[in-house]
C-alpha positions in Angstrom: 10.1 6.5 10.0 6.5 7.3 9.3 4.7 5.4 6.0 0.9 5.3 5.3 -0.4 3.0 3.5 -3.7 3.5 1.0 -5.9 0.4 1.0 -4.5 -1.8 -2.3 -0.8 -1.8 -1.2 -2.2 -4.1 2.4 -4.8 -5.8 0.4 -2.3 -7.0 -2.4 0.0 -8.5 0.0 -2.5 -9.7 2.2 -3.9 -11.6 -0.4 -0.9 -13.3 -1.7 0.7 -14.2 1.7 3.2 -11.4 2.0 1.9 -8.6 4.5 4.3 -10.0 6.7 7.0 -7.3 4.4 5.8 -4.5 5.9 7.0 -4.2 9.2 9.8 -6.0 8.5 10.5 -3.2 5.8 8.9 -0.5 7.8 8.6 -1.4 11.2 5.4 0.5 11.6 2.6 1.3 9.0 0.0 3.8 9.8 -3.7 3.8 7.5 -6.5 6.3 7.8 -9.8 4.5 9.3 -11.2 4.6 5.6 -8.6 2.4 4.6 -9.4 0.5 7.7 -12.7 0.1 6.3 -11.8 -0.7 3.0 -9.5 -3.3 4.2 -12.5 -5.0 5.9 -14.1 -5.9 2.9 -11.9 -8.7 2.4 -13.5 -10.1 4.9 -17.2 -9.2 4.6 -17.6 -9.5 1.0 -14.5 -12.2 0.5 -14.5 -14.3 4.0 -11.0 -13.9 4.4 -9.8 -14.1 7.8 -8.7 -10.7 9.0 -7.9 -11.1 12.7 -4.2 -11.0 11.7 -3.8 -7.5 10.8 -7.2 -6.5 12.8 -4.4 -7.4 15.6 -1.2 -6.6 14.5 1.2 -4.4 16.6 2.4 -3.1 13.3 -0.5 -1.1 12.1 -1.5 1.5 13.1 -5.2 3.3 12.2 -5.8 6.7 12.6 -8.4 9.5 12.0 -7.5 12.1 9.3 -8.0 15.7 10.8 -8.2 18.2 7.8 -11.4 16.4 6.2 -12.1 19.6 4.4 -8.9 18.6 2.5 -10.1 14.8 2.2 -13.3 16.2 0.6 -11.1 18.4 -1.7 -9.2 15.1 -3.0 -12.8 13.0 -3.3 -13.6 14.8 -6.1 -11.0 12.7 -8.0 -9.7 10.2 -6.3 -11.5 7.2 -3.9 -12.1 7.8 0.2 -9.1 5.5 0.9 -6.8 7.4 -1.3 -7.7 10.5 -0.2 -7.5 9.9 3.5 -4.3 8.7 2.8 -2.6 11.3 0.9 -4.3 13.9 3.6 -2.7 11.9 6.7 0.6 11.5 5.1 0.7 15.3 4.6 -0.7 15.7 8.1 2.0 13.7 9.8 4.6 14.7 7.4 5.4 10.6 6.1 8.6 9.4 4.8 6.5 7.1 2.8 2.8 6.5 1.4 2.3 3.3 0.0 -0.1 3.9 -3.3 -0.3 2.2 -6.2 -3.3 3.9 -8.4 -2.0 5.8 -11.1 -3.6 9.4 -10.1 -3.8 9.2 -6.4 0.4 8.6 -6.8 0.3 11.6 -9.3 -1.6 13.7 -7.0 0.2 12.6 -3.9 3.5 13.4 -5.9 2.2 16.8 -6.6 1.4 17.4 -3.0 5.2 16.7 -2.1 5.1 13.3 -0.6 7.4 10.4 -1.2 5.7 7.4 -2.8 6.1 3.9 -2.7 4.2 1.0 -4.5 3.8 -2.5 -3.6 6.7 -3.4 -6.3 8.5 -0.7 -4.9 8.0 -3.0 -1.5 8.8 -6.1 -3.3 12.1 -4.7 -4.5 13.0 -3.5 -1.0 12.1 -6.8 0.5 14.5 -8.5 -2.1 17.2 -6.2 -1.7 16.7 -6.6 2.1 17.2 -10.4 1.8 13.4 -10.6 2.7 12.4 -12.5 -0.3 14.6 -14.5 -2.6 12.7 -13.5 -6.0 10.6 -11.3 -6.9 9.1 -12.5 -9.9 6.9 -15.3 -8.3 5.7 -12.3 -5.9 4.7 -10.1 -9.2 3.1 -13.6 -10.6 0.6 -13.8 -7.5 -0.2 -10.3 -7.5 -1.5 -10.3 -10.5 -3.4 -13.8 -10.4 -4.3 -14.1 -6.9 -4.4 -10.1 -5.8 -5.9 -9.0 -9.8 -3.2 -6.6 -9.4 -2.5 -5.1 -12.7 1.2 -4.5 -14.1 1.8 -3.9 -17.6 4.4 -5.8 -19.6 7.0 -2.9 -19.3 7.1 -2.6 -15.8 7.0 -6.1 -15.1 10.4 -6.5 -17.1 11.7 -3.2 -15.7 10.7 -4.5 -12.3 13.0 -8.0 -13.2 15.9 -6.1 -14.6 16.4 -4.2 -11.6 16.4 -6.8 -9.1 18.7 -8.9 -12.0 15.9 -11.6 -12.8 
């Protein structure tokens, strides 16, 4: 199975404790070396410790190819995002993990399949990874800043019977 990952969907379970889901979900998650960048931040601008996934067997980073089509998708969306969506099309993903609301829409009109970090969280539950999900959701958004609106938060509940 090949998933890339944009930027937030690491960063968001970085930051609450849970990174550890993806490659027990995925085995493998490949990122463009912007999102590499971007994920650095955390520690440069943040101080978190980063060695973890700086070393981790799991992920993968790799140099988009096409970056007239990365340049295409910059005029809307952020360098992360549109590495992302231009690898994923390159290596023909199963998945790429996104969670902004028009880098999914765009990456859903390009074809690909897209997955968000409650997409994850339901997968890990369902998996037996995590025994709730809602305490998950409650760090993202106070720890990670990770928006969810009232809907989906309840939608997300009802469909993993919480």
């Amino acid at each position: 199975m090949i998933v890339i990952s944009d930027t937030s969907p690491i960063s968001s379970l970085f930051l609450t404790n849970q990174v550890d889901l993806l490659p027990k979900i995925f085995g493998r998650v490949i990122i463009p070396q912007e999102v590499f960048s971007e994920l650095l931040i955390l520690e440069t601008d943040f101080g978190h410790d980063l060695s973890a996934l700086k070393t981790a067997s799991w992920l993968e980073v790799l140099q988009v190819k096409d970056l007239r089509a990365v340049n295409r998708l910059k005029e809307m969306l952020d360098d992360g995002e549109s590495e992302a969506i231009i690898l994923a099309k390159e290596l023909q993903a199963d998945y790429l993990l996104i969670d902004e609301h028009e880098g999914r829409q765009i990456a859903a009109s390009e074809g690909l399949q897209i997955i968000g970090v409650l997409g994850v969280l339901i997968q890990a539950k369902a998996n037996g990874f995590i025994p709730l999900v809602k305490p998950v959701m409650d760090d993202l958004q106070n720890i990670a800043k990770f928006r969810i609106s009232e809907k989906l938060y309840g939608l997300v509940l009802a469909q993993v019977g919480e």
